[in-house]
BALOBA-1460 file (C-alpha; in Angstrom, 3 decimals):
// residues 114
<rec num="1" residu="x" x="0.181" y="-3.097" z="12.506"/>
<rec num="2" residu="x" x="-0.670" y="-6.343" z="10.682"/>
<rec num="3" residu="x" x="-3.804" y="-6.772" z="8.353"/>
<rec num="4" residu="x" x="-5.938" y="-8.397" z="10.454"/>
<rec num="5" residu="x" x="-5.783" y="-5.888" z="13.648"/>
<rec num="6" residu="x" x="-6.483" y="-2.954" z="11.058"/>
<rec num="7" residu="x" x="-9.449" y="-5.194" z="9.779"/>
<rec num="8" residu="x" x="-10.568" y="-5.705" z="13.213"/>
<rec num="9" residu="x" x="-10.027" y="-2.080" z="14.636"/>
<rec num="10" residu="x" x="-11.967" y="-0.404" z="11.089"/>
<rec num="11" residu="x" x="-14.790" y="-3.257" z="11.672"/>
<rec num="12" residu="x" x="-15.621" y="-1.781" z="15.171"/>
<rec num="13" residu="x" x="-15.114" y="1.482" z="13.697"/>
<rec num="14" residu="x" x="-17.810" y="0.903" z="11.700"/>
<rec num="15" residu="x" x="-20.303" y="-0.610" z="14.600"/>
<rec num="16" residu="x" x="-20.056" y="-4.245" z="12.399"/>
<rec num="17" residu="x" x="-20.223" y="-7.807" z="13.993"/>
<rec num="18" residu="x" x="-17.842" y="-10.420" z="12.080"/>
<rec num="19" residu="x" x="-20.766" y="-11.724" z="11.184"/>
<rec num="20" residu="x" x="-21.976" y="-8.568" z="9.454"/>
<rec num="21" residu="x" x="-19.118" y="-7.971" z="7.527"/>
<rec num="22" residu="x" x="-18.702" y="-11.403" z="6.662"/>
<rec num="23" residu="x" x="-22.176" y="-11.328" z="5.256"/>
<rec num="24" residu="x" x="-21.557" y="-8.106" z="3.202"/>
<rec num="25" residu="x" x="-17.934" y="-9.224" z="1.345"/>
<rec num="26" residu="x" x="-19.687" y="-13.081" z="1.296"/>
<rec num="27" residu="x" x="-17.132" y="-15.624" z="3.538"/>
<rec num="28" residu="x" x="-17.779" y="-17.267" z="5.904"/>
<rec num="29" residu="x" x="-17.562" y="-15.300" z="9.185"/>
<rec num="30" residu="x" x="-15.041" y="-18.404" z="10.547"/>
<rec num="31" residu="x" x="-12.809" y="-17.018" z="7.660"/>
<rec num="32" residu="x" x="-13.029" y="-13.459" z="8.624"/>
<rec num="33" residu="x" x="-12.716" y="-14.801" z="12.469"/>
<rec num="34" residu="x" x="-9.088" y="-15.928" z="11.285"/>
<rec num="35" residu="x" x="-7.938" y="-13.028" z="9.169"/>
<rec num="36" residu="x" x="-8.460" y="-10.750" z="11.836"/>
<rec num="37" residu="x" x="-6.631" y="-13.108" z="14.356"/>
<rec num="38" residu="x" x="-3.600" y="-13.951" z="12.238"/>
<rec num="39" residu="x" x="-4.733" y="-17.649" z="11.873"/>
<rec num="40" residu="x" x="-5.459" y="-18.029" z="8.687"/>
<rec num="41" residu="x" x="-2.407" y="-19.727" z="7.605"/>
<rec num="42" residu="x" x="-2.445" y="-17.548" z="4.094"/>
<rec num="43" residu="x" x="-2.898" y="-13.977" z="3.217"/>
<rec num="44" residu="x" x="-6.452" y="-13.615" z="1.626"/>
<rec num="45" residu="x" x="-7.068" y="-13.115" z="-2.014"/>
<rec num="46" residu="x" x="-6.545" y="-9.503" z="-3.572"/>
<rec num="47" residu="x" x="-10.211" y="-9.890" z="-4.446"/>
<rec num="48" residu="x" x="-10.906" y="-10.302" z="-1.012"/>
<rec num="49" residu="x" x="-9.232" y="-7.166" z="0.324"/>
<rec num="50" residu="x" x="-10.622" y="-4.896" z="-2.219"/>
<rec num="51" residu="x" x="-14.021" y="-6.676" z="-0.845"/>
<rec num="52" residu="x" x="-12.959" y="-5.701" z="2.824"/>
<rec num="53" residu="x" x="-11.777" y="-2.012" z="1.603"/>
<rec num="54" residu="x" x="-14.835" y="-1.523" z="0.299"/>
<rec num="55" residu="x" x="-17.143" y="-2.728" z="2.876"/>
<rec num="56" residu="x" x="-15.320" y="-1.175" z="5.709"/>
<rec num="57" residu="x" x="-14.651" y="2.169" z="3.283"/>
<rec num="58" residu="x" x="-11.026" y="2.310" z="3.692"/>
<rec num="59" residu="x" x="-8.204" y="2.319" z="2.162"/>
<rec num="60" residu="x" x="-7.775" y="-0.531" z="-0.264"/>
<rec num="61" residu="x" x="-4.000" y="0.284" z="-0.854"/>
<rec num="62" residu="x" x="-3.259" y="0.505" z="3.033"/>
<rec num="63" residu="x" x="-4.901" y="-2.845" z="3.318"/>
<rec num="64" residu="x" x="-2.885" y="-4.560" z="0.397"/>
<rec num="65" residu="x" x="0.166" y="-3.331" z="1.806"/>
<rec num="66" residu="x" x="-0.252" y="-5.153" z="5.279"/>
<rec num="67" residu="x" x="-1.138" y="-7.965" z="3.543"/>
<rec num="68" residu="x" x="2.482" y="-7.679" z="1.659"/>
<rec num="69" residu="x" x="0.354" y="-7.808" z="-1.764"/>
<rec num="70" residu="x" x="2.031" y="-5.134" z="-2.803"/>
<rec num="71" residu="x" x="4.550" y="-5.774" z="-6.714"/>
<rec num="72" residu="x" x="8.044" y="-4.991" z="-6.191"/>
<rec num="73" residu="x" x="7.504" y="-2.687" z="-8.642"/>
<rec num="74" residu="x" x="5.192" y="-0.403" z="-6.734"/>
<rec num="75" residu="x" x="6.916" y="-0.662" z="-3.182"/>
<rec num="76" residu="x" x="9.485" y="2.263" z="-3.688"/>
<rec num="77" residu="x" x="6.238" y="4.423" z="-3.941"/>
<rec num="78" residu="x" x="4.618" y="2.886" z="-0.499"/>
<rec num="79" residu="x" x="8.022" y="3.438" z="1.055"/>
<rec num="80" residu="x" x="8.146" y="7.375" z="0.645"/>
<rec num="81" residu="x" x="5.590" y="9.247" z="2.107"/>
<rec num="82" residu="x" x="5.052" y="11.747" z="0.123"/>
<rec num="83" residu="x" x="5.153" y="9.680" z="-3.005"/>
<rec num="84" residu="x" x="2.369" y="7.343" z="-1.063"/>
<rec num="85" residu="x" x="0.450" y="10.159" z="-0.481"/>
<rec num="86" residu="x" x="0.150" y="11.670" z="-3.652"/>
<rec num="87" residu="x" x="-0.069" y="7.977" z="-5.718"/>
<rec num="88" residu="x" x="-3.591" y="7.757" z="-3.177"/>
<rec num="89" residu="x" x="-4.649" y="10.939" z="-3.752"/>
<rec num="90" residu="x" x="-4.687" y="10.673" z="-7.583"/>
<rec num="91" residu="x" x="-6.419" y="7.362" z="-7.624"/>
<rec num="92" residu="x" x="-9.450" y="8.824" z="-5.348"/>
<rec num="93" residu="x" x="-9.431" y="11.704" z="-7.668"/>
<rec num="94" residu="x" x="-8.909" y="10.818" z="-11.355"/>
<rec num="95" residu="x" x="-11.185" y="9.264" z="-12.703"/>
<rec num="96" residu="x" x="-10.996" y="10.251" z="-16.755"/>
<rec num="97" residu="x" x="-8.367" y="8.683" z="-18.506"/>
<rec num="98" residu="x" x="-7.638" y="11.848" z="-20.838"/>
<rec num="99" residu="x" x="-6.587" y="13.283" z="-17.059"/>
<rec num="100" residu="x" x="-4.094" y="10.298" z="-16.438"/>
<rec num="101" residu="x" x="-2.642" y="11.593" z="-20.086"/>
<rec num="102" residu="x" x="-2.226" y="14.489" z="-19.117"/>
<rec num="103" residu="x" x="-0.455" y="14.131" z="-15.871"/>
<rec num="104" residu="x" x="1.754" y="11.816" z="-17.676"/>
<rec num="105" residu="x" x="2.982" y="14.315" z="-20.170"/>
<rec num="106" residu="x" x="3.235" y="16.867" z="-17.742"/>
<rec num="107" residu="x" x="6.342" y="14.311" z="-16.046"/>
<rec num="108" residu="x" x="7.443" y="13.420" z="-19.058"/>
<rec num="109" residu="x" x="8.313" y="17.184" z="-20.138"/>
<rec num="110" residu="x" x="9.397" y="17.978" z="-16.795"/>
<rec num="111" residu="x" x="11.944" y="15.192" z="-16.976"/>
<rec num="112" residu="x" x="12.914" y="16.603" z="-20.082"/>
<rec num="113" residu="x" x="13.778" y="19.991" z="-18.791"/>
<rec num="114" residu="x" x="16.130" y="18.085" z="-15.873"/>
């Protein structure tokens, strides 16, 4: 699926005219008109998808993805599903950084014991 069908099909999902959404992530609904049809010529700003994600209350890493924004760092995680899954799922869920710590050293000493 590309990023502007999944834009499209979550917009109707949501009961929300191009114009609506337009209005709440503030473009132009032309510009939201060509994301969703694949004629924009460019893949919109990171800013813009997080704006989108939001609005729409979806995934903002799905999104990013499609739109190939995605460092080359980061795109062995998106490429195994269970890796995916769980890099989501602690993102939505941690929200203290002492937490984040923790998780960390928990790998760290588990790589130590390989």
């Amino acid at each position: 699926m590309k990023l502007g069908e999944r834009i499209r099909e979550l917009r109707k999902q949501k009961h929300l005219t191009q114009r609506q959404l337009a209005e709440l992530i503030g473009v132009d609904f032309t510009y939201l008109s060509k994301i969703e049809n694949g004629r924009l010529g460019y893949t919109p700003s990171t800013k813009t998808i997080h704006d989108l994600a939001n609005a729409l209350e979806a995934d903002e890493l799905e999104l990013l993805e499609l739109a190939g924004k995605i460092p080359p760092s980061m795109e062995r995680i998106f490429r195994d599903k269970e890796a995916s899954q769980f890099f989501r799922r602690a993102t939505q869920t941690i929200h203290n950084p002492q937490v984040w710590k923790e998780l960390l050293q928990y790998l760290e000493k588990r790589t130590e014991n390989e």
